[in-house]
N, C-alpha and C positions, 0 to 999 in steps of 0.2 A: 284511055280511062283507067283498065288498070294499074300502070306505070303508076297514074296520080294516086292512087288510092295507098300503093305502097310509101309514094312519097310523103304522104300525110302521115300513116303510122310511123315511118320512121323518126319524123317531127317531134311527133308526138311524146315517143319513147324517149327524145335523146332530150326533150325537156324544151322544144321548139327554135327558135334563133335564136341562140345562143353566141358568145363571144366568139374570138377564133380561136384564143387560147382553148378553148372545151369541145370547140370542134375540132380543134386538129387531134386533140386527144381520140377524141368518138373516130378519126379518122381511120386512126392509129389501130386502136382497140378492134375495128371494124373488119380490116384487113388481117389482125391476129387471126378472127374468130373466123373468118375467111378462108384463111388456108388449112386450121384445122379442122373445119370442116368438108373440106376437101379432099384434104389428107383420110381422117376417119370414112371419108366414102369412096377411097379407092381411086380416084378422079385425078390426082396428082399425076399419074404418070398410066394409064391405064394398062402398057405393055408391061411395068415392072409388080409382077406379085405379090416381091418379098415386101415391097413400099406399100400396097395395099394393105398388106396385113399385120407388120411384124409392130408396127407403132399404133395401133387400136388403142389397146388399154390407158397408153402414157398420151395419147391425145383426149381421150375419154377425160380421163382424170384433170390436163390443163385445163380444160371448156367447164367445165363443174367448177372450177378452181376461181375462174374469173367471177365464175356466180353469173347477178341477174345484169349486170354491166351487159353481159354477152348480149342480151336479147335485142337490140338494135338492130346487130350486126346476121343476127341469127332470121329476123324476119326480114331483112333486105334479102337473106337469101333463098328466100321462100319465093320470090320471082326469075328465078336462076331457069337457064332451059336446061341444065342437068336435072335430070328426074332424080335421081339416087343423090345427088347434093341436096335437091328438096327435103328428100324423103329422112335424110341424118338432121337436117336442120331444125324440121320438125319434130323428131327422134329428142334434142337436147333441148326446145323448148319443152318438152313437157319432162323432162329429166330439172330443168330449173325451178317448174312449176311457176313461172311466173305471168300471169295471170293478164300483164299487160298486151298480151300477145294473143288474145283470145280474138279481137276483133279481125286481123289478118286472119286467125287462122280460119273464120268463120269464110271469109274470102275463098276460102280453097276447098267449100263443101261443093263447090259447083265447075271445080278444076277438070279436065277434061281426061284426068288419067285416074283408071280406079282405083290405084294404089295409093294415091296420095289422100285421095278421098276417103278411103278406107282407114288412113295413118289417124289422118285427121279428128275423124269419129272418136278414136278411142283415145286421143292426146286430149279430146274436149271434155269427154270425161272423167280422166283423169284430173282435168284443172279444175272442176268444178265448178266452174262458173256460170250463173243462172241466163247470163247474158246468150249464150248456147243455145237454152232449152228451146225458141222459136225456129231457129236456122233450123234446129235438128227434127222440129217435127215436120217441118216445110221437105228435107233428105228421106226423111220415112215416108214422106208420101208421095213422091214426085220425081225422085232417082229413078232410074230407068235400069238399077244394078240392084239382084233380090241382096246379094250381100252386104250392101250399102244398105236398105234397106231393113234388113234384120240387125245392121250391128248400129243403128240410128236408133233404134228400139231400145238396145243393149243400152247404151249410152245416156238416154232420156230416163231410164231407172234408176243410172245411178246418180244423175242430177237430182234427184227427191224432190222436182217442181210437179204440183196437181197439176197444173195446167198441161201436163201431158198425159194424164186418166183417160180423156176422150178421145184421144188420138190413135192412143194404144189402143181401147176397145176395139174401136175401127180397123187397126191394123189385125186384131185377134181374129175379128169375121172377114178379114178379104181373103181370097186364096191366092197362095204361093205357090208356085212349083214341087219346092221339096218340103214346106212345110215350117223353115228357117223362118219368115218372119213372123208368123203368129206363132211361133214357140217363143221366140225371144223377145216378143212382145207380150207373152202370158210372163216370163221371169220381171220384164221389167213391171211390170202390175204388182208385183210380190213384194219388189224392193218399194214400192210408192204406199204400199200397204191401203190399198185405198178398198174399201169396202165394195163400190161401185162395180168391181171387176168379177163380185161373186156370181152373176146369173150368166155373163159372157163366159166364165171359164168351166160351170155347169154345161153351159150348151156347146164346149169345147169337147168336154170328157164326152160327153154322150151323142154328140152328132157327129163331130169332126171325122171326116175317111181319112186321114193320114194319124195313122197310130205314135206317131211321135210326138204329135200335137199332144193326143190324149193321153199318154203320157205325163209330157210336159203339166198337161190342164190339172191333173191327179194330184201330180206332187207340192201344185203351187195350191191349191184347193188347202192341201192339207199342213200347208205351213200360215196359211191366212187364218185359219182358224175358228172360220163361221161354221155355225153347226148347218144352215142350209145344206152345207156339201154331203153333210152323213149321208143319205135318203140315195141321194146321183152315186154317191162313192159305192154305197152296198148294191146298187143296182150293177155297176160298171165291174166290181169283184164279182158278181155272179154270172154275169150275162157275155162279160166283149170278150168276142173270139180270141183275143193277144194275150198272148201272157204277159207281156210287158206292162199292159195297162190294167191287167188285173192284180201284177203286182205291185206296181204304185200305188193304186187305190186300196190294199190293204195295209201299203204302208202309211197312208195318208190316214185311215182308218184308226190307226193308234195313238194320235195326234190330240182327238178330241176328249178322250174319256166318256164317251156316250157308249151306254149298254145296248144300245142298239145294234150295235154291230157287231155286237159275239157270236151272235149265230149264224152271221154270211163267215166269220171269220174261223168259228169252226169246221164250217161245212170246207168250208177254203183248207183249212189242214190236213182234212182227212180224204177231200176227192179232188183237189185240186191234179189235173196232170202231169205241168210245171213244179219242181221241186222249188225252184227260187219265189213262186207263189207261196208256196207250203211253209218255205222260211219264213217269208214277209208277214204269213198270218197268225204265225207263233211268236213270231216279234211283236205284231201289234194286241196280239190277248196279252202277252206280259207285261205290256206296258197301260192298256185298260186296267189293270189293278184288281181283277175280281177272282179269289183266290178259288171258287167254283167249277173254275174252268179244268183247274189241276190236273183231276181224275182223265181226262181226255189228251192234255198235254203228255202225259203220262204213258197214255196209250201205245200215241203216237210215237214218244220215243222206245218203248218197246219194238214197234210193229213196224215204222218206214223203213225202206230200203234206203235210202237217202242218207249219208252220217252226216250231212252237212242240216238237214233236217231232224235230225235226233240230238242237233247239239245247240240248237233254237229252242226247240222246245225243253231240252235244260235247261237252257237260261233264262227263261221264261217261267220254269217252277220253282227256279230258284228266286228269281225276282217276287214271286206272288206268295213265296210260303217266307219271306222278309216284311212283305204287310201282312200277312197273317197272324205273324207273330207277335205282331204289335198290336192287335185288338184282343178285346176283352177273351180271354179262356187259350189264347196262344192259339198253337196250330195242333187240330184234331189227332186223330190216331190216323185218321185217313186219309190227311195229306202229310204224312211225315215223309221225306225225301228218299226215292228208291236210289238203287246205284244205277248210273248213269254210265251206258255200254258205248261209246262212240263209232 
């Protein structure tokens, strides 16, 4: 059955029963792209190294050369039992971008080797095509590999079809081992922009026990852009044990422009533990815009031990006394800019 399935697409590609004259050409053609793709995968001669490698580039370049002509001969060889012949075949299909080759490739989501599987994922989205977005959520939820799994996720985000919002959510609350696919199922949520994803990736930051999740859940929160997140985000900078998640959430925190957040984000500057919190929450006052905060910013570049934190909150007095200046009466006597000690 597989055989035929190949034999159909190649049909298909080569423009179906054709003369002989145009097949002997596709014959022709077929065997070119055959042995450089042989050749580019080592396979020519396996004992000889210097053949393995020293012709890469100058085969690379004829197979690009030939263009989408190749793709015929490039998915015939996508049934090869060389793994490493597949895995280049596959390799200059998406180097061609030609898009005729999606339905084979969609054939090999269910290939028995995870390398190819894996190749596959990311050559589909590469090609963008929406034909994908089903197979691929069928791979996210029913591979048996978390890698496959998490990079099917990867993949369906950057297809930009909703029809993979719900999928994703679901992938967001199942648990993973290491935590791979609900994190690369919260980035692809970010790329679909889909509003839906705001109370799932809430109850990411705040409940989730793998801290890379909630990480993840922080930063994609704060590039979506609903204010929901404020409220979760200043609880998450105050409250999670991690530094890591308390410093994405104060840097997801500067994102919205909401006043709300100055005061977890001061408190964050001045008691924070973690120094690279202490950045993040001098980053994001600078970018809140509320020139009030100054006098503290100020402080703190006095007082931290940190110069990596005394040079944040420069930048950040420098950023807020530049709107300052542009409202009515300039910048007071008492935010006029101290010297800055690194």
């Amino acid at each position: 059955m597989r055989k035929i399935i190949w034999l159909v697409a190649i049909l298909l590609l080569t423009g179906g029963f054709g003369g002989c004259s145009g097949d002997e050409h596709s014959a022709d053609l077929n065997k070119k792209v055959r042995k450089l793709v042989y050749e580019h995968a080592g396979s020519l001669d396996p004992q000889n190294e210097n053949l393995k490698y020293r012709r890469k580039d100058i085969v690379e370049k004829e197979l690009c050369a030939i263009g989408n002509t190749a793709t015929p001969g490039l998915v015939a060889l996508l049934n090869e039992e060389n793994i490493h012949v597949r895995f280049h075949a596959i390799t200059f299909i998406g180097k061609l971008a030609d898009t005729r080759a999606v339905e084979p490739l969609i054939v090999l989501l269910k290939d028995e080797n995870y390398e190819i599987r894996l190749h596959v994922v990311y050559i589909l989205r590469k090609l963008g095509d929406k034909r994908a977005v089903e197979p691929l959520i069928q791979a996210m939820q029913n591979d048996e590999n978390e890698g496959i799994l998490a990079s099917a996720a990867y993949a369906l985000g950057g297809l930009g079809d909703k029809r993979a919002v719900e999928p994703l959510i679901l992938a967001l609350q199942k648990t993973d081992e290491y935590g791979l696919v609900r994190s690369s199922a919260a980035r692809a949520l970010v790329e679909l922009g889909d509003k839906r994803a705001i109370e799932p990736l809430i109850q990411a930051l705040l409940g989730d026990q793998d801290w890379g999740v909630q990480k993840n859940s922080a930063e994609c929160l704060g590039q979506l852009g609903d204010k929901r997140a404020v409220e979760p985000l200043m609880q998450a900078l105050q409250l999670d044990k991690e530094g890591s998640v308390r410093d994405a959430s104060a840097a997801a925190l500067g994102k919205f422009g909401d006043k709300r957040a100055i005061e977890p984000l001061l408190q964050a500057l001045q008691s924070d533990e973690k120094a690279w919190v202490c950045k993040a929450a001098a980053t994001a006052l600078g970018e809140l815009g509320d020139p009030q905060v100054i006098s503290t910013l100020e402080e703190s570049m006095r007082n931290d031990n940190d110069p990596e934190v005394r040079e944040s909150c420069n930048r950040a007095i420098e950023k807020l006394k530049a709107i300052a200046a542009t409202r009515p009466g300039g910048i007071s006597p008492a935010t006029k800019p101290e010297s800055f000690t690194p």
